[in-house]
MIVOTOR-498271 format. One line per 4 residues: for each residue x, y, z of C-alpha. Coordinates in steps of 0.02 Angstrom, whole numbers. Example, Ala and Ser with C-alpha at 12.3 -4.5 7.8 and 13.67 -1.06 7.14 Angstrom:
615:-225:390  684:-53:357 .
***
This chain:
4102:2890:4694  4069:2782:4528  3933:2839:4404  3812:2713:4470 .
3839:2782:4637  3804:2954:4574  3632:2895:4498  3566:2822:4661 .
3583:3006:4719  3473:3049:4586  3301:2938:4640  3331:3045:4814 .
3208:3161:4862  3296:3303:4808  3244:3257:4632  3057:3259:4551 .
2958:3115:4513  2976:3108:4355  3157:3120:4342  3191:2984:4492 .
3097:2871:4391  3178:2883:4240  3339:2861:4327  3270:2699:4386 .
3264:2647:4228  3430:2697:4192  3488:2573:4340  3375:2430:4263 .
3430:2465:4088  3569:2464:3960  3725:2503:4066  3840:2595:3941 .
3696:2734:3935  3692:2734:4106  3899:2750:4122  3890:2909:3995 .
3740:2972:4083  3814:3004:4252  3995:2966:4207  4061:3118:4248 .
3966:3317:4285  3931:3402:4082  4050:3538:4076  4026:3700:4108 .
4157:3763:3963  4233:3922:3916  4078:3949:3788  3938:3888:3900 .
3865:3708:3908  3819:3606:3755  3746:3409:3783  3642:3288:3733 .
3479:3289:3836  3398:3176:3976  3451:3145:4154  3600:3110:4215 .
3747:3243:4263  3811:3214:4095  3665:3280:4036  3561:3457:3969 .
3429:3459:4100  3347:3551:4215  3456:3527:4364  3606:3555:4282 .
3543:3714:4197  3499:3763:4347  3658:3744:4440  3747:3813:4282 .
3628:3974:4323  3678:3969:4502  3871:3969:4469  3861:4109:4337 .
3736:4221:4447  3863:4188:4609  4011:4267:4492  3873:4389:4422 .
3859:4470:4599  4022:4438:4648  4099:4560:4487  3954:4698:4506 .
3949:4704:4703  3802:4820:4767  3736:4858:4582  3560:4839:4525 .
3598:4675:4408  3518:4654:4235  3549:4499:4098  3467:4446:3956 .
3387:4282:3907  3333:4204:3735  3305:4021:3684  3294:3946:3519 .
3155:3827:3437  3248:3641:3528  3159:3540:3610  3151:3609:3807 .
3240:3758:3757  3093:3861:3815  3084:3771:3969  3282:3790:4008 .
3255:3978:3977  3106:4001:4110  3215:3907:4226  3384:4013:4199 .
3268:4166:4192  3195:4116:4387  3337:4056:4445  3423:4247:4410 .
3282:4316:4464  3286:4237:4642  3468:4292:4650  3387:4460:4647 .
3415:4502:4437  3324:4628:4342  3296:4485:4192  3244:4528:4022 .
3169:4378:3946  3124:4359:3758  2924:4320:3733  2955:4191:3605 .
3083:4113:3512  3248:4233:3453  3408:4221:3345  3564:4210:3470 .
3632:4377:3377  3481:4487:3438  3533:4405:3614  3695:4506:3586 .
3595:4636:3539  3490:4646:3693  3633:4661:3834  3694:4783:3732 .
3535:4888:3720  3442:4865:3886  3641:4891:3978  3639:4710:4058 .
3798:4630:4153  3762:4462:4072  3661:4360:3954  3627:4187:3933 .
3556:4120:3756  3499:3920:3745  3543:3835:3617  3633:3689:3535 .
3682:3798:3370  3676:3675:3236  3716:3520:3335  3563:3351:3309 .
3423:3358:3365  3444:3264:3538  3566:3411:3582  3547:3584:3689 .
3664:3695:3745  3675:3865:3867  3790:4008:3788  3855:4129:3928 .
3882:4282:3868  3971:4429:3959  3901:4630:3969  3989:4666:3794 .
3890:4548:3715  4023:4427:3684  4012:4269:3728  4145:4235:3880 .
4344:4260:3884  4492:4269:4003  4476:4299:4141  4285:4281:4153 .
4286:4128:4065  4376:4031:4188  4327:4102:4333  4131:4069:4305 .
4174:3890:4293  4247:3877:4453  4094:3985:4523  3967:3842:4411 .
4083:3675:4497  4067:3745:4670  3886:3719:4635  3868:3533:4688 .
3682:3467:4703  3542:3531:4663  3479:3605:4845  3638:3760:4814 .
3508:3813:4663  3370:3949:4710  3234:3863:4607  3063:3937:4577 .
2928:4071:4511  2938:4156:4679  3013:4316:4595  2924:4338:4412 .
2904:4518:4448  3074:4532:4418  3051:4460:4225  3024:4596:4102 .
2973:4486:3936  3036:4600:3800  3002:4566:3599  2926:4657:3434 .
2999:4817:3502  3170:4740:3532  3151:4689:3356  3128:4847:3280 .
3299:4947:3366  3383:4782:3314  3318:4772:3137  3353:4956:3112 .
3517:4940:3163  3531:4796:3027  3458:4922:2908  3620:5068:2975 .
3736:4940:2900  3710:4956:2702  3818:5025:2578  3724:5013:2414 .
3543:5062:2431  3528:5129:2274  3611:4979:2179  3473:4845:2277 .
3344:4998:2225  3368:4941:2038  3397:4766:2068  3266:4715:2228 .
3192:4599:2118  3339:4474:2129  3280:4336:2195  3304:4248:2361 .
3264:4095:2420  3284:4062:2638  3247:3922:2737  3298:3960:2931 .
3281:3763:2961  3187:3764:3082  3229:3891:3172  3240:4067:3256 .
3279:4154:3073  3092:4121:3035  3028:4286:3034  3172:4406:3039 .
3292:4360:2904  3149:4378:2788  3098:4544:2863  3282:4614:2865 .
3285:4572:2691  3113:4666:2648  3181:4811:2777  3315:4825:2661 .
3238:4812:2491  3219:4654:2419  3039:4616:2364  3058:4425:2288 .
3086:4325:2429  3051:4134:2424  3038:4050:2593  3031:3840:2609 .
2861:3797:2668  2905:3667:2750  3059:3718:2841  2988:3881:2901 .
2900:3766:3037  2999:3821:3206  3003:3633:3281  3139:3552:3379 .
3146:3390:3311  3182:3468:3135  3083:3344:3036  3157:3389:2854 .
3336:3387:2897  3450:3238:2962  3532:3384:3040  3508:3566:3027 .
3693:3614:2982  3713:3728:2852  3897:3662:2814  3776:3500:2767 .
3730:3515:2577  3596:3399:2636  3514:3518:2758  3499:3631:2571 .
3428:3516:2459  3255:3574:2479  3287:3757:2460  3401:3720:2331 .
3250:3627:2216  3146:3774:2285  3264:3888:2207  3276:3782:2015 .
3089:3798:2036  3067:3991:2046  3220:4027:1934  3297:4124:2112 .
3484:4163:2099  3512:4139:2299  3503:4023:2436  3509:4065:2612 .
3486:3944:2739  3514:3999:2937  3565:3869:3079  3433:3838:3229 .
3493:3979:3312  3529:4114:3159  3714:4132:3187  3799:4072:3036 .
3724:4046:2858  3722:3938:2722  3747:4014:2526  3686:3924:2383 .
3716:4038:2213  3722:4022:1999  3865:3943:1947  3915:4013:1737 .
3806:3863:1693  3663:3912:1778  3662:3758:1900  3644:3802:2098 .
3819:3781:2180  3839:3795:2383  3991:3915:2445  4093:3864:2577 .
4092:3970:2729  4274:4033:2666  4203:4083:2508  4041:4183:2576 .
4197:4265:2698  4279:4303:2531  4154:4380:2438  4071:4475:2578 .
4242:4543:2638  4281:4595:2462  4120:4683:2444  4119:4795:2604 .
4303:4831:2584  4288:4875:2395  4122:4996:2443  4198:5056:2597 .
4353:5117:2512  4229:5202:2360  4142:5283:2492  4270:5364:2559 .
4245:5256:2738  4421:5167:2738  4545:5234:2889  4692:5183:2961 .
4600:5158:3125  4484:5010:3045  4525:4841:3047  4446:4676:3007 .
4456:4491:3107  4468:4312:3060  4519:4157:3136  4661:4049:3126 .
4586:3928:3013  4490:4038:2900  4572:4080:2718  4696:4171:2702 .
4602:4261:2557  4553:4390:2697  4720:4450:2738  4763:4471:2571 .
4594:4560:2523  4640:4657:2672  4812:4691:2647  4783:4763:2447 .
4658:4895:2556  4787:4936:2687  4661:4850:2814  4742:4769:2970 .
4664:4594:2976  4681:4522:3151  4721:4331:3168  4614:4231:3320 .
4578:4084:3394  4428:3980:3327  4268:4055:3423  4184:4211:3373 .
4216:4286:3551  4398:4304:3503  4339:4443:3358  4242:4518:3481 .
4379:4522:3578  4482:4628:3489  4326:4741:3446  4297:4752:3644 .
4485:4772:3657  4470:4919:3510  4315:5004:3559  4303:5188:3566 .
4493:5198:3477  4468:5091:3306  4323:5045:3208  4295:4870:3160 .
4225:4835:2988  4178:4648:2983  4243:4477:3024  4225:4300:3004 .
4268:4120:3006  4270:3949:2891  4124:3894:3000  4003:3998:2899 .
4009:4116:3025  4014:4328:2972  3970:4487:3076  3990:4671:3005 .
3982:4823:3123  3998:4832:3334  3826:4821:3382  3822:4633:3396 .
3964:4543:3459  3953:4377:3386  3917:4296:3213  3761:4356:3151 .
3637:4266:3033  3518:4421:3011  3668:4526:2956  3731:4417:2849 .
3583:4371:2730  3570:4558:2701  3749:4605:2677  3751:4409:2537 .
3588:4505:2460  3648:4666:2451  3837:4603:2370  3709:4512:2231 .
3658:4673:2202  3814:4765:2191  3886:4624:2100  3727:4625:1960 .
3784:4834:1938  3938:4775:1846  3861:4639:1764  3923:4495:1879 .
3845:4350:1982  3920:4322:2143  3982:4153:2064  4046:4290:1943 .
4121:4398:2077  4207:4248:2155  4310:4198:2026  4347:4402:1990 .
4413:4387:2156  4520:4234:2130  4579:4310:1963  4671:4460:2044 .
4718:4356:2218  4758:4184:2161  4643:4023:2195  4625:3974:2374 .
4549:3806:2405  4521:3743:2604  4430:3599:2652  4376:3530:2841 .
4352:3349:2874  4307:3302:3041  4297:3129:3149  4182:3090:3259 .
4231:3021:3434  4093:2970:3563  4109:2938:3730  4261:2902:3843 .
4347:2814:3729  4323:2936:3599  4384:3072:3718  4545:2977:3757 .
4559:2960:3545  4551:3136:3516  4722:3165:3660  4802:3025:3591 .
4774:3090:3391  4831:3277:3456  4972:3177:3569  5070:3071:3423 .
5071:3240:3297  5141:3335:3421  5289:3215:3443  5292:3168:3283 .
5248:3294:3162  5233:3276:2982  5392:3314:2872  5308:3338:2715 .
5149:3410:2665  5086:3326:2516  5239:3361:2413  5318:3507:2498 .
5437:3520:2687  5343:3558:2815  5443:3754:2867  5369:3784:3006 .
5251:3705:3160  5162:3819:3282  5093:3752:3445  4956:3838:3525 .
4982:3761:3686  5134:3902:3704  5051:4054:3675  5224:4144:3722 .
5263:4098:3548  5095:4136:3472  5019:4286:3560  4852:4221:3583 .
4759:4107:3705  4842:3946:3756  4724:3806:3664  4740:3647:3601 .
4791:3702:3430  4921:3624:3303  4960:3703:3147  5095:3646:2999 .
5153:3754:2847  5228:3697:2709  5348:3758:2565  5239:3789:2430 .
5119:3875:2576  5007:3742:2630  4937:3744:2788  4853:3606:2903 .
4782:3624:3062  4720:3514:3182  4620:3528:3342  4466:3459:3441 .
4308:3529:3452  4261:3639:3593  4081:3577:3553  4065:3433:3486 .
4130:3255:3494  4258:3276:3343  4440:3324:3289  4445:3436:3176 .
4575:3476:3019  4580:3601:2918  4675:3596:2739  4735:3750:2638 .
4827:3780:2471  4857:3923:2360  4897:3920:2173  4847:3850:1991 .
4846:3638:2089  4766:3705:2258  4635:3583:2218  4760:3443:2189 .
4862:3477:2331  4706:3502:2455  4663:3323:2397  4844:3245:2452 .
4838:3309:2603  4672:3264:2651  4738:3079:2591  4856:3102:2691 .
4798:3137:2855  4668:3000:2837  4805:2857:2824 .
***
């Protein structure tokens, strides 16, 4: 059956009104949307769905959230035969996203689900949060993360809080493509008594818990007046990133009028990234306004965070998400080990293309720092995988992403801000800036520069790109990197050689201990590289081999 084929099926009567008709148009219209509309069904992936909205089976809509629901409630009942079922359910501030929530929350409560949906608009960490605390088998949280505006997405997450892994992973998807139209779904409101809507008091556990975390009260006691300038952009950090940060001390906080508008189209951003030092501009000039010595900006759905600080000349500088990694990781181990809370049974996580600064902050503490796959769920894997033996300080990855403790299982925004506001504080105790504290750090480790450029590839053609890119390095990969051999070239398509995951991973080291590595997004239309260097030129030789991966 071709797309168009496929789209006829969709002005049936299976379909509402509104939808058939706008599938007409489809069929009447520009035939290239219509192709990536319905060209193939939007894949249910290892991490959930993610795609731009409208109709089509390409597409985030109703139907296929709903069938999405269906195929993850079948496997649901399937693992926990004969038990009284309870997931979790949040949304973000995207367009629909409510919408797609009430739907997924029906739709498990028809399967017969105990569901625990949030009352308004929540960060994706506190989703983590919830299965956790209310004892759930599941959890779904929509959202696109930081992805444009004409995106959603549906994050499955499992009863650990993470989001999915082997074997569940897999085997949901098969459950979700065994769904194949939309009469397999059990829409409707027949069974709201089933919905418990859960919020403020949710909050409070979860912002306490935030609160459990800190190591320096009494250094943010006699510096809470640093101050702190947030913009969630957007999004679900709106009210508690600033009340975490109050919760834990700090009185001069700054938010961006503008941007503290929860509103899907997110009107002051051309996209509400916080790798984008666009998306910051406003709460930087905020910040030069007010004389504040931080930025913090939080993604749509408060996962990963944006750090703007005081460079020594006083201008506003943004970190990279390997640098906030660096100096947060720095901190906790540092305090940790002052307190008197460093073990031989704690460990840290990061990914495979986050610094290497970690491991060696790690290593001078006698900390075992885990390498992962990219994906957060792969550091809560090894805390699921350590629970009730080790203790798991913190973790993170180049994609601004950072967690401390086990409560949550994923990257967490809330956390985050505090832990940045609290290291400002600790830092300010011996006189430093974080700026300050950042070069301390590359003082007694070495400099470590990393950059990420990405390409965007759209469509089918883009998709057949992105295997032919990942196809010619694999035959031929590079001798040289910038100026030094290439030593050594590990393929994570054989994970009997690397110990983790089989993915579509390709990583080169060099001599002088450069490291590239390339893969494509498991979100996004994109292939991704990732340059690293060490030493007095790692800014120099981060710029050859970007130049020379873009020839």
């Amino acid at each position: 059956m071709n797309y168009r084929e496929t789209a006829m099926l969709w002005t049936g009567p299976a379909y509402d009104a509104e939808t058939r008709e706008k599938v007409k148009a489809l069929l009447n219209g520009d035939e290239k949307e219509l192709e990536d509309a319905f060209y193939r069904n939007l894949e249910f992936g290892t991490g959930g769905l993610r795609g731009i909205m409208g109709v089509g089976t390409n597409r985030m809509n109703k139907y296929t959230v709903g069938m999405a629901t269906q195929g993850f409630a079948n496997y649901i009942a399937k693992v926990f035969p004969g038990e009284n079922i309870r997931v979790a359910v949040s949304y973000d501030s995207r367009n629909n996203s409510r919408e797609f929530a009430k739907i997924t929350a029906e739709v498990f409560a028809n399967n017969g689900f105990q569901v625990y949906l949030f009352d308004n608009i929540r960060p994706t960490p506190e989703l983590s949060f919830t299965i956790r605390h209310y004892h759930c088998h599941a959890g779904v949280m929509v959202t696109a993360s930081h992805n444009p505006k004409e995106y959603n997405g549906y994050k499955a997450y499992w009863q650990d809080g993470a989001q999915l892994t082997a074997p569940h992973d897999t085997a949901v998807i098969a459950e979700v493509n065994r769904i194949e139209d939309p009469s397999m779904v059990k829409f409707g409101d027949d069974n709201v008594n089933r919905i418990k809507m859960v919020g403020e008091e949710t909050d409070k556990v979860y912002l306490d818990s935030v609160l459990s975390l800190m190591l320096s009260p009494e250094s943010i006691a006699r510096h809470r007046d640093i101050r702190i300038v947030y913009t969630p952009l957007h999004g679900t950090g709106v009210r508690l990133v600033p009340m975490a940060l109050r919760q834990v001390g700090f009185t001069e906080i700054y938010p961006v009028p503008e941007q503290m508008i929860s509103d899907g189209d997110f009107p002051t951003v051309v996209s509400p990234n916080p790798e984008e030092p666009s998306a910051l501009r406003m709460a930087v000039d905020l910040a030069d306004a007010k004389g504040a010595d931080i930025v913090l900006a939080t993604d749509p759905d408060a996962d990963r965070v944006g750090v703007a600080v005081r460079d020594d000349k006083g201008e506003m500088v943004l970190l990279t998400g390997n640098q906030t990694a660096s100096l947060l990781t720095y901190y906790i181990l540092t305090r940790r080990h002052e307190l008197g809370k460093l073990s031989k049974d704690t460990y840290c996580v990061k990914t495979i293309v986050t610094t290497e600064l970690l491991k060696a902050i790690a290593d001078r503490f006698g900390v075992q720092m885990y390498d992962v796959l990219t994906g957060f769920k792969y550091i809560a894997q090894i805390v699921r995988e350590n629970e009730g033996r080790r203790t798991f300080i913190c973790g993170g990855e180049e994609s601004y992403g950072f967690n401390v403790g086990e409560f949550v299982r994923d990257k967490d925004a809330v956390i985050t801000c505090s832990f940045v506001a609290e290291c400002a504080a600790w830092a300010a105790d011996q006189g430093l800036t974080l700026y300050g504290l950042l070069q301390k750090i590359y003082a007694e480790f070495g400099t470590y520069r990393e950059k990420l450029v990405s390409l965007t590839k759209k469509g089918i053609d883009g998709t057949q790109q992105i295997a032919a890119m990942m196809k010619r390095y694999r035959e031929n990969p590079p001798a040289n990197l910038g100026e030094s051999p290439v030593v050594r070239v590990i393929d994570y398509l054989e994970p009997e050689k690397t110990g983790l995951p089989k993915s579509n991973v390709l990583r080169f080291f060099s001599e002088d201990g450069s490291v590239v590595t390339i893969r494509p997004s498991g979100t996004e239309p994109k292939i991704k590289f990732y340059f690293g260097a060490k030493g007095d030129n790692a800014d120099r030789t981060v710029e050859l081999l970007v130049r020379q991966f873009s020839e």
